[in-house]
C-alpha positions in Angstrom: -9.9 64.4 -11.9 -11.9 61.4 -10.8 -11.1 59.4 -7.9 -9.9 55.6 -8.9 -8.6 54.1 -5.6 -9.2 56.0 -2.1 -7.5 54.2 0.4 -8.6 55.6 4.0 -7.1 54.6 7.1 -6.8 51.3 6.5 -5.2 48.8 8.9 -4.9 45.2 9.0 -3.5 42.6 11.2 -3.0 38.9 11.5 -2.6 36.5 14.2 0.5 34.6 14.3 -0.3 30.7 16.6 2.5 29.1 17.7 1.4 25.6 18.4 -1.2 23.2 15.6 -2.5 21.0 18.5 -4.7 21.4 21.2 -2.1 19.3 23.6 1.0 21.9 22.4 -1.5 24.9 23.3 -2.4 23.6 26.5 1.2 22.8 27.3 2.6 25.9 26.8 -0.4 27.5 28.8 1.1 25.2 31.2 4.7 27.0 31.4 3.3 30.7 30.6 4.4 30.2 27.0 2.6 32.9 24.4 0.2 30.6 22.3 -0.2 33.2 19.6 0.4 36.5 18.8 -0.9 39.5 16.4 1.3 42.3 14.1 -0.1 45.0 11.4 0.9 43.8 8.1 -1.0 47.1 7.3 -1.0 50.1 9.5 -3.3 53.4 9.3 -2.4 53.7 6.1 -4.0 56.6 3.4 -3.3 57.4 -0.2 -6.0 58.5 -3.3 -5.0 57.0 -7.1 -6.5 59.0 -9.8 -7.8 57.8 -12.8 -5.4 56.9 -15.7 -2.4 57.4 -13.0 0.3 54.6 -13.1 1.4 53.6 -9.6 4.1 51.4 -8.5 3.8 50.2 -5.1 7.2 48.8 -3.6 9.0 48.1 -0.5 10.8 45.5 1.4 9.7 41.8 2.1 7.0 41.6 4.3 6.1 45.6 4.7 2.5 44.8 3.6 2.2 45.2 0.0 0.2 42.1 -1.2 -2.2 42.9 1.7 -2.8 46.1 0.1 -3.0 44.7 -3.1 -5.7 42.3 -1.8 -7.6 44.7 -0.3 -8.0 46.8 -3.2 -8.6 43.7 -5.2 -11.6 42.8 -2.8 -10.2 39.9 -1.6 -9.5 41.1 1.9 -11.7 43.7 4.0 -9.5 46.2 6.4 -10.0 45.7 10.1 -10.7 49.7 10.0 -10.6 52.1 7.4 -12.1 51.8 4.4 -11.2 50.8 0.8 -13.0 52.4 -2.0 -12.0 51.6 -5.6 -14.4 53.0 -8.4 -15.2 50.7 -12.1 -14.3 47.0 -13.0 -11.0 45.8 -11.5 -9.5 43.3 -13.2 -5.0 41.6 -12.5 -3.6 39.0 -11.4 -2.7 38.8 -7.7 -1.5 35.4 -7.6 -0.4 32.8 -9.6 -3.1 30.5 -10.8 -6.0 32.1 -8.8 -9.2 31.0 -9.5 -8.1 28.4 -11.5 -9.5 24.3 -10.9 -6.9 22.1 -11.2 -9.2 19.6 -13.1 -10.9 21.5 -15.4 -8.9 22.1 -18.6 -7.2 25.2 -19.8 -10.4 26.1 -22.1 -12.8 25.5 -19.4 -10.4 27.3 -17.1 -10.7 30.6 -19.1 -14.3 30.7 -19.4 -14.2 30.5 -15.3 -11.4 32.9 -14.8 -13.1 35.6 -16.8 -16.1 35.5 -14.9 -14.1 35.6 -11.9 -12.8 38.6 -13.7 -16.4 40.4 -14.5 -16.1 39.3 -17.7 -19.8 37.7 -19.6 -19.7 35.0 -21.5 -20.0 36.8 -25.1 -17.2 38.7 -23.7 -14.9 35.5 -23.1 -15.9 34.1 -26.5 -15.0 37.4 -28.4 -11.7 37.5 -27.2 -11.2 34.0 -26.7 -8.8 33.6 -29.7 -6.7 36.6 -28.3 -6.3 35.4 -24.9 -5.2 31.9 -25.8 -2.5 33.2 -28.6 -1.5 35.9 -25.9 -0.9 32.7 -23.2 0.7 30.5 -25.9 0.5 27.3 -23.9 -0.3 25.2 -27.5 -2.0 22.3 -27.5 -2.1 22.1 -23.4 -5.2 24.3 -24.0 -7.9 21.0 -23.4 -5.3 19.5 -20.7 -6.2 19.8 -17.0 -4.6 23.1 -15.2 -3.4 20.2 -12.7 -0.6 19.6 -15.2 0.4 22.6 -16.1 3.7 24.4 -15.3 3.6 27.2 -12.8 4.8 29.3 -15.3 1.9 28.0 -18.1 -0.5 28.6 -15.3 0.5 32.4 -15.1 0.8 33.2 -18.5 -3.0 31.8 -18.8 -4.1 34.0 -15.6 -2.3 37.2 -16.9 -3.5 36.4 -20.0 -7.3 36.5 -19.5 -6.4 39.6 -16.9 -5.0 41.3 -19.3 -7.9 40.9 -21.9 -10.9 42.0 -19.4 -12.3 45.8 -20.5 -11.3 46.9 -17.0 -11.0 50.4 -15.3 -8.3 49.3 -13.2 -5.6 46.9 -13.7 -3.4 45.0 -10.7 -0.9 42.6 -10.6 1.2 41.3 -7.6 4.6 40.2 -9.1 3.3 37.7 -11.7 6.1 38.6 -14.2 8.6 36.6 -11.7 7.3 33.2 -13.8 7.6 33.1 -17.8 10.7 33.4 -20.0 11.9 36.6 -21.1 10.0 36.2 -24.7 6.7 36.6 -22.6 7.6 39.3 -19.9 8.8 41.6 -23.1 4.7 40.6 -24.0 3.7 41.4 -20.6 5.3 44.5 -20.9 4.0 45.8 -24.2 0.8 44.9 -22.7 1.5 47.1 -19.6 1.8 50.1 -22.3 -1.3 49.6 -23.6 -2.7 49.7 -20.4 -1.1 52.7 -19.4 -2.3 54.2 -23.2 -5.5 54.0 -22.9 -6.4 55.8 -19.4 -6.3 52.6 -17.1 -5.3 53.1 -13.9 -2.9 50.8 -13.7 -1.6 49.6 -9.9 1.1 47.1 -9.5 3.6 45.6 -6.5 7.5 45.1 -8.0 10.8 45.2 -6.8 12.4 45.9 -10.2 13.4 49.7 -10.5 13.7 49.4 -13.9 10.3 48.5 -14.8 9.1 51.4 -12.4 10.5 54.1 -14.2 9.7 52.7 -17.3 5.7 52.5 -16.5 4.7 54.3 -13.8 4.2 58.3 -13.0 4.6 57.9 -9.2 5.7 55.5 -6.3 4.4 54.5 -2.9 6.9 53.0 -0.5 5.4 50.3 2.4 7.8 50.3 5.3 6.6 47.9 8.4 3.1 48.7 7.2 3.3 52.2 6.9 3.7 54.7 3.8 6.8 55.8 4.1 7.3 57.4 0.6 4.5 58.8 -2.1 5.6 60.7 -4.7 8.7 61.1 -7.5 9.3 57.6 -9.2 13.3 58.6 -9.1 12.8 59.9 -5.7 11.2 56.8 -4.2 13.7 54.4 -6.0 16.6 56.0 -4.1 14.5 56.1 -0.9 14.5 52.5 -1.1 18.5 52.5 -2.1 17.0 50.5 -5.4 19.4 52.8 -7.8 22.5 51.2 -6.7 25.6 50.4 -9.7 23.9 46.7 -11.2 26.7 43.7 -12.0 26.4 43.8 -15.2 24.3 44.7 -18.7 22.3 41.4 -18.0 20.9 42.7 -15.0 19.8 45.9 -15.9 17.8 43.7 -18.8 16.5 41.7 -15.9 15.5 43.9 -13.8 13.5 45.9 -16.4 11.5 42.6 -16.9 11.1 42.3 -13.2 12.7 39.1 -13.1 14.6 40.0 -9.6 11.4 39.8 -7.8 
């Protein structure tokens, strides 16, 4: 099969500064106080996606799963190790990227696409489905800057979802949106999945997981610490528990417990 996504190695690491000023930082030189620090959010980690494959990536707060995402993206580079993703990637890893905050919806889309890869034919052909898909009305020629988060994620997912992509990401961008447009989101997911996409997504919810994906890779401090069995790596991560009630297993589906 062909490779999609080789991931090689890869660590990353940020520095954490304790003090803003120059006069806190030289004070604290003063009493031997640490003026900043560094930790892996990403750790030596490896993995290969195949084409058309479905993977969930999941794990606790903070063990390093938007960095990945990022990386793959482009966004980030690895401090070592190497990233190699092959075709047009297209998601949405954070709410309202890309957007300007004065330029209206409409202007907005045309920007956003490109971001995406997308030409401008490409935009205008699917113009139509992209702003029914976002149903934000007649906000469409109002600046972004007044927008809802949630209007502002349903117009990012929305031209995402509509780029002629080889691979598809998204980073927890169902957490925004009423249930009406998740169950869209969702649908849209299938299609994805349908037509030989690779499709590579962070989520907490277990539910959606099983639902759309053929394998799971567990992040743990910045390390894999499960790849395999969708079932498997749910109960790794103690995700399968009894829920409170009917309502949450309909929640939790839509990923709304992110």
């Amino acid at each position: 099969m062909t490779r999609s996504i080789v991931v090689d190695g890869v660590s990353k690491q940020f520095t954490l500064r304790y003090h803003r000023t120059l006069k806190q930082m030289m004070v604290a030189k003063a009493r031997r106080q640490a003026v900043k620090d560094t930790f892996s959010a990403i750790d030596d980690v490896s993995f290969t996606v195949e084409q058309g494959e479905s993977v969930g990536l999941m794990g606790l707060n903070g063990s390093g799963k938007s960095t990945m995402l990022k990386m793959i993206s482009g966004v980030m580079r690895p401090d070592a190790g190497k990233v190699l993703t092959r075709g047009r990637i297209a998601g949405l890893i954070a709410t309202g990227a890309g957007f300007h905050p004065q330029l209206t919806g409409r202007e907005n889309i045309y920007i956003n696409a490109a971001i995406n890869g997308m030409s401008e034919a490409e935009t205008n052909a699917r113009f139509d489905e992209i702003v029914d898909f976002a149903d934000i009305g007649r906000f469409l020629d109002t600046p972004v800057a007044h927008y809802s988060s949630g209007m502002s994620a349903r117009l990012g997912f929305s031209v995402a979802i509509h780029v002629d992509s080889d691979i598809f990401l998204a980073d927890e961008v169902l957490a925004v949106g009423d249930k009406p447009f998740k169950k869209k989101c969702m649908a849209k997911r299938e299609e994805i999945r349908e037509g030989g996409r690779t499709l590579f997504y962070v989520s907490h919810a277990p539910g959606s997981v099983r639902k759309m994906c053929d394998r799971v890779i567990v992040l743990e401090q910045g390390r894999v610490g499960f790849d395999g069995d969708v079932a498997e790596g749910i109960r790794y991560l103690k995700y399968d528990e009894p829920k409170r009630s009917d309502e949450d297993d309909i929640d939790d589906e839509l990923g709304a417990d992110i």
